[in-house]
Backbone as CSV, one residue per row, in Angstrom:
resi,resn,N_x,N_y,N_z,CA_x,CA_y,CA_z,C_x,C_y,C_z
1,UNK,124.938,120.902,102.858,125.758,120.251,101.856,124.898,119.281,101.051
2,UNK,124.951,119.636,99.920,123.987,118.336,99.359,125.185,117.021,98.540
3,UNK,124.310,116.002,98.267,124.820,114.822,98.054,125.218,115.003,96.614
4,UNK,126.943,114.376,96.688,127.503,114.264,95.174,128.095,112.589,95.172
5,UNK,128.600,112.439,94.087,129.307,111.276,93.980,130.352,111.603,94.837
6,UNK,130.811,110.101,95.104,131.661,110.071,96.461,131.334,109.944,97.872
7,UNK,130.205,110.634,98.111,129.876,110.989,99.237,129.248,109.790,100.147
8,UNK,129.112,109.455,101.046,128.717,108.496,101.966,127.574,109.258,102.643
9,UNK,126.084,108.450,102.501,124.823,108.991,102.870,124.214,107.877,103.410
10,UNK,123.419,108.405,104.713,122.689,107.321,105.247,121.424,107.969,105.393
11,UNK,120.462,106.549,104.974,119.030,107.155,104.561,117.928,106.077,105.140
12,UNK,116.856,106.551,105.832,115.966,105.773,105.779,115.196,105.946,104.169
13,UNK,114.540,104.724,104.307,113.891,104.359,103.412,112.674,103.373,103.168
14,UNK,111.479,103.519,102.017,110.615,102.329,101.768,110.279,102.177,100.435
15,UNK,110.797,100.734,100.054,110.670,101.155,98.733,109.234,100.323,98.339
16,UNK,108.567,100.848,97.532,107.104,100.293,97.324,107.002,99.498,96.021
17,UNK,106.356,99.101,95.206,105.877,98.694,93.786,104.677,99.405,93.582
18,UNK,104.197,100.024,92.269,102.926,100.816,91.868,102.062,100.649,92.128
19,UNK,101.714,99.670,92.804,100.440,98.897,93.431,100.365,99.552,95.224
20,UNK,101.384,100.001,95.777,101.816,100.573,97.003,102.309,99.113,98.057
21,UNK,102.774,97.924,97.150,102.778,96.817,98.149,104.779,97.453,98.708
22,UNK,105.089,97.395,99.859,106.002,97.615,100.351,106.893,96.312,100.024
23,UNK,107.859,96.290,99.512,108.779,95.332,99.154,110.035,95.054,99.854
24,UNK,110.783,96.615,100.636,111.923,96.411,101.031,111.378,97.803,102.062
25,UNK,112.108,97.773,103.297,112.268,99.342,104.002,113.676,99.338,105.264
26,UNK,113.595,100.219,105.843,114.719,100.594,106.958,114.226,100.523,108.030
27,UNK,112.544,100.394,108.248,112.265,101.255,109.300,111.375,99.538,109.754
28,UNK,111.453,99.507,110.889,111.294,97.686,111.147,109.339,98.358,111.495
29,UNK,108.446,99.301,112.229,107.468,99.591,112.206,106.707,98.853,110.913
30,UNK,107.203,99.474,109.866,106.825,99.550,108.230,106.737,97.853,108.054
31,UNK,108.491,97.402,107.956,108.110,96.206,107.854,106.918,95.012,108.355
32,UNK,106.860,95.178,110.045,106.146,94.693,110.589,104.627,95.043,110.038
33,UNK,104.427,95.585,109.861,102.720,96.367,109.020,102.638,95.125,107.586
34,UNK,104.025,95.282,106.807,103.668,94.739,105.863,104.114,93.573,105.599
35,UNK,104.552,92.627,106.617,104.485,91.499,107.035,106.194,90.648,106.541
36,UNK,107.097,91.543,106.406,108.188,91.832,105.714,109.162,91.017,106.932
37,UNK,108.683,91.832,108.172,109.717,91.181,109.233,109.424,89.877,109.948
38,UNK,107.900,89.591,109.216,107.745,87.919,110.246,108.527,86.967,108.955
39,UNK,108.422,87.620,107.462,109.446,86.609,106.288,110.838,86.640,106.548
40,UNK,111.400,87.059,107.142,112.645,87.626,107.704,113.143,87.942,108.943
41,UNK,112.801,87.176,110.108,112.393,87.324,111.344,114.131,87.642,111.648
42,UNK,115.172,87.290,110.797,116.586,87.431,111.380,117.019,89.665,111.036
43,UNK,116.483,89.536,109.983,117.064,91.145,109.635,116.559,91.913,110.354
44,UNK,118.338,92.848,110.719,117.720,93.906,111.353,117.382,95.086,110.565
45,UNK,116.099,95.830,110.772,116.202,97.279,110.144,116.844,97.925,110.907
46,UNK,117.507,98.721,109.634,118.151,100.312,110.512,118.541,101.039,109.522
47,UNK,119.205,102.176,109.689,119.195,103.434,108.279,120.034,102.761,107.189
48,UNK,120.552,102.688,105.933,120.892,102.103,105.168,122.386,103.566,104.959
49,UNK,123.823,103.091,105.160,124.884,103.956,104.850,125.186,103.294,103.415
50,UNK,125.383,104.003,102.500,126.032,103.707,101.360,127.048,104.936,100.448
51,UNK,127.667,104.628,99.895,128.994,105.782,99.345,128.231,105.893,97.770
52,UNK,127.697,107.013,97.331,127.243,107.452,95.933,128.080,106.789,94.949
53,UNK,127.612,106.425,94.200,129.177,106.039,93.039,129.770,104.783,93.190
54,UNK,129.285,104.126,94.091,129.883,102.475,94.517,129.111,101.806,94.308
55,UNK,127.969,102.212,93.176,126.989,100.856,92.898,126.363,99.912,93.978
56,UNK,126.282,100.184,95.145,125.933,99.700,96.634,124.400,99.565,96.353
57,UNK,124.057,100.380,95.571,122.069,100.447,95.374,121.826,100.271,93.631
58,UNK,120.981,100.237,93.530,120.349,100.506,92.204,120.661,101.516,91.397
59,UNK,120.641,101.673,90.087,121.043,102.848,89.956,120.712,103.792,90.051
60,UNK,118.644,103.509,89.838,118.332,105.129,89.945,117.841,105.473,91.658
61,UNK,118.086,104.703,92.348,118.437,105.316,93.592,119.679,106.075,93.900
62,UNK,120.654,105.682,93.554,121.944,105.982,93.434,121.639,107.911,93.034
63,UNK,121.128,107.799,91.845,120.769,109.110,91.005,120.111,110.121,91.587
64,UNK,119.107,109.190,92.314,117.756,109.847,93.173,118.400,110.531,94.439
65,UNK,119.211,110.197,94.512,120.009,111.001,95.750,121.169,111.971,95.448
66,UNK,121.862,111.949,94.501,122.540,113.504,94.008,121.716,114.677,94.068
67,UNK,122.217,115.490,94.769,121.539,116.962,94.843,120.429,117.159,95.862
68,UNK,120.426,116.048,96.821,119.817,116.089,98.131,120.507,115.970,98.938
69,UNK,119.782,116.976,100.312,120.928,117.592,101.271,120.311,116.430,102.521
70,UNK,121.268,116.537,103.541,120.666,116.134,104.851,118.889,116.903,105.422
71,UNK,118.617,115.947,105.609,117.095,116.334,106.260,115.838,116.610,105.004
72,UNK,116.271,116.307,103.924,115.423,116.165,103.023,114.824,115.106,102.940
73,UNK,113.555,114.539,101.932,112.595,113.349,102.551,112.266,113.882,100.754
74,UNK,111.982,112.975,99.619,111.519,112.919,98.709,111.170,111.171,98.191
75,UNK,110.324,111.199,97.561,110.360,109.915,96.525,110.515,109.772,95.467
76,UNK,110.900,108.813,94.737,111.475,108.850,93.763,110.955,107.444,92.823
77,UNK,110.982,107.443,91.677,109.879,106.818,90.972,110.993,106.246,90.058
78,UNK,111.383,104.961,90.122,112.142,104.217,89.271,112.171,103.210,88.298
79,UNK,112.552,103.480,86.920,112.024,102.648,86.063,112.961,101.231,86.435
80,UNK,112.148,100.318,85.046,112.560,99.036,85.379,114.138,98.535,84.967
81,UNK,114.912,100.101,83.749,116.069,99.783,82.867,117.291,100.219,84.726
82,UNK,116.489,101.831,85.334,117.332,101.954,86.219,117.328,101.254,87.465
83,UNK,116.221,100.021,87.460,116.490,99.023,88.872,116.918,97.770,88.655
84,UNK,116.240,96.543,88.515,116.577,95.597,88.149,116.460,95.135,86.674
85,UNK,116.056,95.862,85.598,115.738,95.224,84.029,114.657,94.878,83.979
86,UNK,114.492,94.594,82.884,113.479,94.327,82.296,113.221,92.722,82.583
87,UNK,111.956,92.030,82.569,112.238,90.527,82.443,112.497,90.005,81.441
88,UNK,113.158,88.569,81.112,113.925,88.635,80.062,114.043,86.812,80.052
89,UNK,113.604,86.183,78.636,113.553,84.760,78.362,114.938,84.299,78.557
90,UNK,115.726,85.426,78.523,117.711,84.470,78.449,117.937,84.466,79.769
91,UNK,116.902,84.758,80.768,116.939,84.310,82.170,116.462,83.042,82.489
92,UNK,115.787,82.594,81.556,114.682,81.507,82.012,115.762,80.462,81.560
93,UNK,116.411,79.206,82.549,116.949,78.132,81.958,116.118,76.913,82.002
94,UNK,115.898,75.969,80.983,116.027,74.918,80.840,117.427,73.345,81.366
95,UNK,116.573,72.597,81.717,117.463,71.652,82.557,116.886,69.918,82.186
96,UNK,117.479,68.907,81.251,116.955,67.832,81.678,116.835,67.568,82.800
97,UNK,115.523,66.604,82.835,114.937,66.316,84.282,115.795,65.577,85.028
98,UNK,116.291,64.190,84.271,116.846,63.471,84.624,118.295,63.959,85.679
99,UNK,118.861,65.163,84.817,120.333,65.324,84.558,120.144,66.679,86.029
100,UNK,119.023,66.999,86.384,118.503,68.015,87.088,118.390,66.938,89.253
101,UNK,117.322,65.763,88.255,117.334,65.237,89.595,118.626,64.546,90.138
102,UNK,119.392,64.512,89.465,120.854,63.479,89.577,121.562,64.505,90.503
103,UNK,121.583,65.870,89.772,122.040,67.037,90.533,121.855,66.940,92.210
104,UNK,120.507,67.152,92.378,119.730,67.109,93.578,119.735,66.341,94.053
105,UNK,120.357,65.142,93.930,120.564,64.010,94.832,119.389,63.185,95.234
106,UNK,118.634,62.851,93.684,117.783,62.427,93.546,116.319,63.025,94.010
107,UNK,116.324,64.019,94.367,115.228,64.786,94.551,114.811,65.651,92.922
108,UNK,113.544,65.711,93.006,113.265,66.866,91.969,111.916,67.678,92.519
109,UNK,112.715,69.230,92.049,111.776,70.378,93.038,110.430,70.564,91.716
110,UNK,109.472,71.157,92.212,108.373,71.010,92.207,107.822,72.538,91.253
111,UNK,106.728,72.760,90.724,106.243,74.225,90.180,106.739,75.218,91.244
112,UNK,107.398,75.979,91.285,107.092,77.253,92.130,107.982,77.415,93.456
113,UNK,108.677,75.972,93.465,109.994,76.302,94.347,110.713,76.834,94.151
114,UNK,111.728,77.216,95.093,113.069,77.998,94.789,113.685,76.809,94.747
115,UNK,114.971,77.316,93.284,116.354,76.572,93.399,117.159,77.442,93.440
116,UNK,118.458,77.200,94.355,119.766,77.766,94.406,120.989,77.154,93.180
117,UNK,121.127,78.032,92.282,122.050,77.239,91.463,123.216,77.333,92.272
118,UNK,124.498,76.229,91.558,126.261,76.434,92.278,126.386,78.101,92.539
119,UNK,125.480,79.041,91.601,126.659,80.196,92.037,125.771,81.152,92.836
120,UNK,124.812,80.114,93.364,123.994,81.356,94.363,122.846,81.869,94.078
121,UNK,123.017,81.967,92.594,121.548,82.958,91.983,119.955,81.477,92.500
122,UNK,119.049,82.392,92.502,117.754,81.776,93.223,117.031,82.130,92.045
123,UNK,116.461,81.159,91.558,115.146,81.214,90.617,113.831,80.193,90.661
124,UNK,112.881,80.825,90.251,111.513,80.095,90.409,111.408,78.195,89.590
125,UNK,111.092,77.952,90.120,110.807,76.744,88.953,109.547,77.146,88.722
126,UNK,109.810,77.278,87.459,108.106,77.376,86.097,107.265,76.438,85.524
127,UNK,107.993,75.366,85.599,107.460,73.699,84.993,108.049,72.415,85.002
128,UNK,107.882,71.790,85.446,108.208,70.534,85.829,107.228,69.401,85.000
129,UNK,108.153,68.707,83.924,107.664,67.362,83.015,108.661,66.243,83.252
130,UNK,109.020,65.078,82.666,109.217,64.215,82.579,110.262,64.613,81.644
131,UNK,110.619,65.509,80.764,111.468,65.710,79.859,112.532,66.833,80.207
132,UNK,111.741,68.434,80.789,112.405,69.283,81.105,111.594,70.054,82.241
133,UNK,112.783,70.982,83.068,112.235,71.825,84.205,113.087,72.645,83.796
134,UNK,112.278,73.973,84.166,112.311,75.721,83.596,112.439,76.030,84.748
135,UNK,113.635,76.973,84.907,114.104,77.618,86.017,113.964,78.904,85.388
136,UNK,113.102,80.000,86.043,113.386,81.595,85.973,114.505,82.119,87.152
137,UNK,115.528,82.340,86.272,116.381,83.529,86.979,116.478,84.862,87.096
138,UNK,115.203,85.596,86.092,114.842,86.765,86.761,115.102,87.547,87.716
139,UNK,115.672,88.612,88.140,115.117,89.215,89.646,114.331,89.448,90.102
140,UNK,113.578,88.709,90.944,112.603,89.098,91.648,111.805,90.234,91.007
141,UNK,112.375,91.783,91.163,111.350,92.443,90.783,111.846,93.376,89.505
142,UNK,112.016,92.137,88.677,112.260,92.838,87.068,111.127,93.270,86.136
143,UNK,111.252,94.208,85.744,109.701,94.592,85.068,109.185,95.805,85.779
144,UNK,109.783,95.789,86.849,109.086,96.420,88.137,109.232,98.078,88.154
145,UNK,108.587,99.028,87.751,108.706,100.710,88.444,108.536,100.342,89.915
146,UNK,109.367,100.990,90.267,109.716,100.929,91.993,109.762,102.300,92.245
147,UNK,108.922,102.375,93.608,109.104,103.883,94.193,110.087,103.727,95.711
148,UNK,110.407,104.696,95.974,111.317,105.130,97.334,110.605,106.232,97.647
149,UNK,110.674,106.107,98.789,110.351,107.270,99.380,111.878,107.292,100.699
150,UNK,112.429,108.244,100.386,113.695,108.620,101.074,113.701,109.455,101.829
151,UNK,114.641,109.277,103.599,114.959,110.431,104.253,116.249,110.306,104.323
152,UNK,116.860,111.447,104.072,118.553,111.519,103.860,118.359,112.264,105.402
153,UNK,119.351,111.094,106.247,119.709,111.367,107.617,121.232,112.200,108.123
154,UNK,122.213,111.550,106.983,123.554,112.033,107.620,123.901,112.350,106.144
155,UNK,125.162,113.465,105.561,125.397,113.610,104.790,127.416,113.852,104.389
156,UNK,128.197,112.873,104.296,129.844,112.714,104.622,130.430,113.180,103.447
């Protein structure tokens, strides 16, 4: 039976960047190699179940898996429009400093920390002056061709 929309598929997986640095996987071996599970010492790996068509993944993973059956193993080469976007300046916010450290409860974060805004999203701080601090809200890996390399385990 191969995979359509609708369908509920569970897959190992590793997804790489063009450079071959491993970014995300299923398989805790992999992680541990690429130093994934000592940054994350709480997650567990294990096969990833998701329903086609429920936006649960990316999209062109999502894609990359229509018309593959159980026990198939391919990779798949994803641009940056079908994973996370492109990077993009209307991500990058600006914040008086003042009005920033008042926030923080009198703290102010530094080049290259993470901040958590109120609604969760995590972005880099880019610069820190006396006047303003630049928060990138980017995703992580926007810009990014991403590869998978996929094994479709179960097929519902």
């Amino acid at each position: 039976m191969t995979i359509a929309t609708g369908d509920s598929v569970t897959i190992e997986y590793i997804g790489r960047l063009t450079d071959n640095t491993v970014f995300d996987t299923s398989r805790e071996p992999i992680a541990e190699e690429a130093g994934l599970a000592e940054a994350q010492p709480d997650r567990e790996y294990a096969p990833l179940t998701v329903e086609v068509g429920a936006e649960q993944v990316i999209e062109g993973l999502e894609e990359g898996l229509v018309g593959l059956a159980a026990g198939e193993t391919t990779t798949l080469s994803i641009p940056p429009e079908k994973a996370y976007g492109e990077r993009s300046e209307k991500h990058i916010q600006e914040f008086e400093t003042n009005e920033l450290r008042e926030m923080l409860g009198g703290e102010l974060p530094e080049e290259g920390e993470l901040l958590e805004a109120q609604s969760g999203q995590r972005g880099d701080v880019i610069h820190v002056d006396e006047d303003v601090v630049r928060v990138d809200f980017n995703p992580e890996l926007a810009g990014e061709t991403l590869e998978f390399e996929v094994e479709v385990l179960e097929v519902n």
